[in-house]
VOGU-26960 format. One record per residue: x, y, z of N, C-alpha, C, O, CB in turn. Coordinates in steps of 0.05 Angstrom, whole numbers, plus 5000, padded with zeros to 4 digits. Glycine has a CB too. Layout:
<atoms>
XYZXYZXYZXYZXYZ...
</atoms>
This chain:
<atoms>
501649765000500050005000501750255000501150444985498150005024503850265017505450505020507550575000508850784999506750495044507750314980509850374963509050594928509450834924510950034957508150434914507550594889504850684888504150854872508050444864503050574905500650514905499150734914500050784936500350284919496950944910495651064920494151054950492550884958494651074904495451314964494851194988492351424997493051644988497651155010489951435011488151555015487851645041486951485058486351455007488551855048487451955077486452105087487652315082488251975090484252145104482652365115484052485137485952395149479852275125483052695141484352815160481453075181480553265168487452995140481053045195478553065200479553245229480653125248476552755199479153495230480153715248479853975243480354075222482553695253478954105264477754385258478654585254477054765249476654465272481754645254483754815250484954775229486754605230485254825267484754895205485654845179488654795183490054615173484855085158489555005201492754975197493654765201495654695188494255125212492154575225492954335233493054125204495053995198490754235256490654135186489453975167492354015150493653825143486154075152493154285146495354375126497954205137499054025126495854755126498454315160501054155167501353835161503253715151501454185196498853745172498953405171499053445140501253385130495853195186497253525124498253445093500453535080500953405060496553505075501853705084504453755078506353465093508053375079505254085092506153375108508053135131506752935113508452755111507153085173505152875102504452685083505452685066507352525062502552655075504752845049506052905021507852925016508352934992505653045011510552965038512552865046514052565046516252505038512352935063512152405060512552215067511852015043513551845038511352205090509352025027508151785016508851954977508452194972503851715032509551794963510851934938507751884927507252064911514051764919506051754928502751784915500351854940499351664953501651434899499852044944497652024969496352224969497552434971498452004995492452214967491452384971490252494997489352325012490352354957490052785006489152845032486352985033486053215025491053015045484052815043482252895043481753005074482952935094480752725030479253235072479953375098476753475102475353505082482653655095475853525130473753545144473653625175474753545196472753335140471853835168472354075197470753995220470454105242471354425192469553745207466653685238466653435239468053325222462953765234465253255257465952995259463452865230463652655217465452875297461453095228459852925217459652955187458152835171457452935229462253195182463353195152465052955152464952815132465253465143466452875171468052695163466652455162467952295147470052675178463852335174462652075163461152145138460051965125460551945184461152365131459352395104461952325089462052095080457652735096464252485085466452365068467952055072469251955053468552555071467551925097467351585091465251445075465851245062467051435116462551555075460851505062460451455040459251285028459951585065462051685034461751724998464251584990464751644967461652084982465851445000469651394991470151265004469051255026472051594991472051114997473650915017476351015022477751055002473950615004477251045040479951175051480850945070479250815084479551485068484450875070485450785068486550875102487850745118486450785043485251195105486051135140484551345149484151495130489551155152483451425171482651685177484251855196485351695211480151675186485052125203486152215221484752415245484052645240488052315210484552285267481152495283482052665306483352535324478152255302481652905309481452995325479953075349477953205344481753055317480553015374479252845401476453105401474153035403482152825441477453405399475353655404475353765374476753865356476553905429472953685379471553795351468553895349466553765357471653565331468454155338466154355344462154225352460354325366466254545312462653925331460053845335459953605352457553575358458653815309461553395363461853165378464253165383466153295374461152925367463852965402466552875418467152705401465452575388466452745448470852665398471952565376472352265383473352105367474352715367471552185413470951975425468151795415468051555414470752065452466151975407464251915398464551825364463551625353462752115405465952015355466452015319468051805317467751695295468052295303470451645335471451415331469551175333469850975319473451405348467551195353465551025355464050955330463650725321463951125373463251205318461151175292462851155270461751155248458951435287465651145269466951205242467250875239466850775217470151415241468250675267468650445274464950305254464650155235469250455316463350425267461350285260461050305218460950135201458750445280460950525218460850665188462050455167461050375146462950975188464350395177467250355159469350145181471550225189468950745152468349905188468949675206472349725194474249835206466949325198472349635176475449575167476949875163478949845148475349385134476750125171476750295167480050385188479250485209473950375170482550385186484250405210483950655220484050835203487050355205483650735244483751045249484951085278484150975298480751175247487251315276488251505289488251745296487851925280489351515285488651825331488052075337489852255343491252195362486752075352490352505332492652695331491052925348489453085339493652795297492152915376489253085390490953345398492453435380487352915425490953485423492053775429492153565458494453485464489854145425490253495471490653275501491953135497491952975478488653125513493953175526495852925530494952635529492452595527497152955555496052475531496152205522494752095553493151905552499752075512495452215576494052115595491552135600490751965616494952175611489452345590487852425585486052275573484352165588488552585577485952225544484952085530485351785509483851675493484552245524488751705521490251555505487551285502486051245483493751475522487751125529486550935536483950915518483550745501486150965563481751165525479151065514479351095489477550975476476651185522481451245470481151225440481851005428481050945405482451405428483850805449484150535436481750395443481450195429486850355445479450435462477750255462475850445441475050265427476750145494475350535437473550705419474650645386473450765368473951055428476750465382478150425356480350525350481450455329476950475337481050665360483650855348485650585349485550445369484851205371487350525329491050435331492950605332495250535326492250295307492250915343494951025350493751235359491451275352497151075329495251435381493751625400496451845400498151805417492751465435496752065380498552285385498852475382498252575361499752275382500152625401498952995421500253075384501252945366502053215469499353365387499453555371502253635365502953705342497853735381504053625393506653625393508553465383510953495380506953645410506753245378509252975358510653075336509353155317507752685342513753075337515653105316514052985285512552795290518552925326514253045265513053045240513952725236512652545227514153295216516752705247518252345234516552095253516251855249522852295246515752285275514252045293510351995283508951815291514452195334509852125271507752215261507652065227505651995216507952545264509852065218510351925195510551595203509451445187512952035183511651505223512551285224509951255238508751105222515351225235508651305256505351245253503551085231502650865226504251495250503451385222501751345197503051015185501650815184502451635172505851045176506350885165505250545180504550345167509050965161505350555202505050315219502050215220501149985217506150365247500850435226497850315223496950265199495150105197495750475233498150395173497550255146497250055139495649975122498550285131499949855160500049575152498649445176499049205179502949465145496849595195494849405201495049365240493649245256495649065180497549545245498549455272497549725279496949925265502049355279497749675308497549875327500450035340502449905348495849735350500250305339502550465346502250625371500750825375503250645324504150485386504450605422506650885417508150855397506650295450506851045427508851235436510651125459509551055480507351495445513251095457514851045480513951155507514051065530517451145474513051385498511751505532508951475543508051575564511851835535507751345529505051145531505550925534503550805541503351115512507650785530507750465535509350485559509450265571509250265508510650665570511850735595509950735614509650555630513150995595508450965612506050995629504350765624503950665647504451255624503150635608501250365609502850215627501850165649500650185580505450115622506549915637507250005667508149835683508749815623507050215673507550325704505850265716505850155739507750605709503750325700500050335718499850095719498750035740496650475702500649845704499649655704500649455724499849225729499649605683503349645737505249515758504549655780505649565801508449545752502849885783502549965804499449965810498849965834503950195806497649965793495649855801493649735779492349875763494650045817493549425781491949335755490249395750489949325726491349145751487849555760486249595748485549895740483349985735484849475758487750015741487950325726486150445759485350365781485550375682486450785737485451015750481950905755481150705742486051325729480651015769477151005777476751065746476350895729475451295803477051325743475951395717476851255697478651395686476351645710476651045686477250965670475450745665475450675641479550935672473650605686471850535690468650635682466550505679472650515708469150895681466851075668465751055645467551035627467451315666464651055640462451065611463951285595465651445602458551175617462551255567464151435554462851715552464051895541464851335527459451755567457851955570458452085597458652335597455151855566458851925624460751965649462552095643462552295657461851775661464452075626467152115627466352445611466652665622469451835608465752435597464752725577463652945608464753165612460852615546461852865624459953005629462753075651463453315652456352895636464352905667466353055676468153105674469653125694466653065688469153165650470853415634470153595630471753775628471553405612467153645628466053805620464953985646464654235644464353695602464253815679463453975698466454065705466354245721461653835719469453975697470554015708472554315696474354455705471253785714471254315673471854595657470954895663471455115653470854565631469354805685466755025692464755075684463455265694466955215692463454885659459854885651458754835666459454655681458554735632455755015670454354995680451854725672451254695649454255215681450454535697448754315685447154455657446854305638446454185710446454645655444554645642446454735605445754685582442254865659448354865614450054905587450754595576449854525554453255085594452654395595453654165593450453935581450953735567455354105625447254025588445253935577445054075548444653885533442953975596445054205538445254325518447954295505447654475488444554565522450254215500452154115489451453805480451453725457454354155505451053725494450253355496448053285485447553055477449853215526445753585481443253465476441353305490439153235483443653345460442753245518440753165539439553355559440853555567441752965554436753275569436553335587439053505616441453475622435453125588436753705628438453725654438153555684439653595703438153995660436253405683435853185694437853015687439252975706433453085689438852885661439652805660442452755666443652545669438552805650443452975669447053095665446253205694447353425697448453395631445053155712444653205731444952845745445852825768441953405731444652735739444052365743446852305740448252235759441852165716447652325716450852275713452652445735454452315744451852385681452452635741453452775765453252525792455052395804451453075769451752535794450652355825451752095814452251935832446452335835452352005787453451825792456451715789457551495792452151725785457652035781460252095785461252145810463752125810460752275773460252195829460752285853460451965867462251845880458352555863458051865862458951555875461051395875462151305895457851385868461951325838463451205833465451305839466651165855463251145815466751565831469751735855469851755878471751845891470452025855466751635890467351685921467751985928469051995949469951535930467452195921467152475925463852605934461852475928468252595897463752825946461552935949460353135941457953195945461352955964462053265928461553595910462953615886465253545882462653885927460753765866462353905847465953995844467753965827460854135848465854115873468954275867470753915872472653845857470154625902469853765892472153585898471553375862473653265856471453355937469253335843469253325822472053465801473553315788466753425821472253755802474453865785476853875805478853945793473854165772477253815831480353715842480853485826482753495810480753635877479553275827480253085822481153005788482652825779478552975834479753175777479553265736482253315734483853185720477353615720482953565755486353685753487653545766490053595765487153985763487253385779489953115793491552945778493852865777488652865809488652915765489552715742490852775713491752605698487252585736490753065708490453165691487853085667488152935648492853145686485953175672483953025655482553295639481053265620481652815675483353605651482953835634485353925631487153835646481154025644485954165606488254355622488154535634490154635644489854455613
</atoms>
């Protein structure tokens, strides 16, 4: 695929400059390759839809869904579909659920262009690509405590609603982003607070910034 052969890739992120850089680092890299590109998660399932692409590239924040969510539906869309996330959040943050959400490779915004190449290149042929400082940290946690952080245990609607209480939205803004109810994102609260074992909102965002889980 990577040799003479036309190689196809989306690139699906809301900052053109970002879209520009990654396709310049391509077009670099691959001597036949086209870069197709999309500013919302749900431009980018309309352009799997219509085409078959050979990889997608997603960005975790993106203006209309969580890019947690767009790996979910891109997974469903396009089963055989390989896809990677080139986010602005550190790897501790969101590394974990984008590999369960489908992603084969999880990397910050700050990755050198050659590490970013050798990516791309790796999930082309079908494997999954760790960062040395993600397979560091996986294997630490996994020596210091098997069954990871609490949060990690969270749903993938849990986990949204506290990033999101822990940014400073208010229930009823964070209901109107999500499209649910404020009952509802009010429920997920109470049951964030169980599962962390915490009792308030504020001990909610100590715990977001402990972990680093906002910036």
């Amino acid at each position: 695929m990577i040799g003479t052969q036309l190689v196809k890739i989306l690139v699906i992120d809301d900052h053109e400059v970002v879209r520009l850089g990654v396709k310049q680092i391509l077009e670099e890299v691959f001597p036949h390759v086209e870069v197709g590109e999309a500013d919302t998660g749900q431009k980018g399932i309309a352009a799997v839809r219509q085409e078959p692409w050979d990889l997608a590239i997603v960005d975790i924040s993106l203006p209309d869904q969580s890019g947690l969510e767009l790996l979910c539906e891109l997974h469903s869309t396009a089963p055989q579909l390989p896809l990677m996330v080139l986010s602005l959040h550190p790897e501790e943050q969101y590394a974990v659920r984008a590999f369960r959400a489908g992603a084969k490779a999880y990397l910050t915004k700050q990755t050198a262009p050659e590490e970013l190449a050798r990516a791309v290149k790796q999930v082309l042929t079908g494997r999954m690509y760790v960062t040395a400082s993600l397979g560091e940290r996986m294997a630490g946690g996994l020596n210091k405590n098997p069954t990871g952080p609490v949060h990690h245990t969270l749903s993938e609607r849990e986990f949204e609603v506290l990033v999101l209480l822990a940014q400073g939205q208010s229930v009823k803004h964070i209901a109107q982003s999500l499209a649910i109810s404020i009952k509802t994102v009010s429920t997920y609260r109470a049951r964030l607070l169980d599962k962390l074992q915490l009792s308030t909102t504020a001990e909610l965002i100590r715990y977001a910034l402990d972990h680093h889980l906002v910036a």
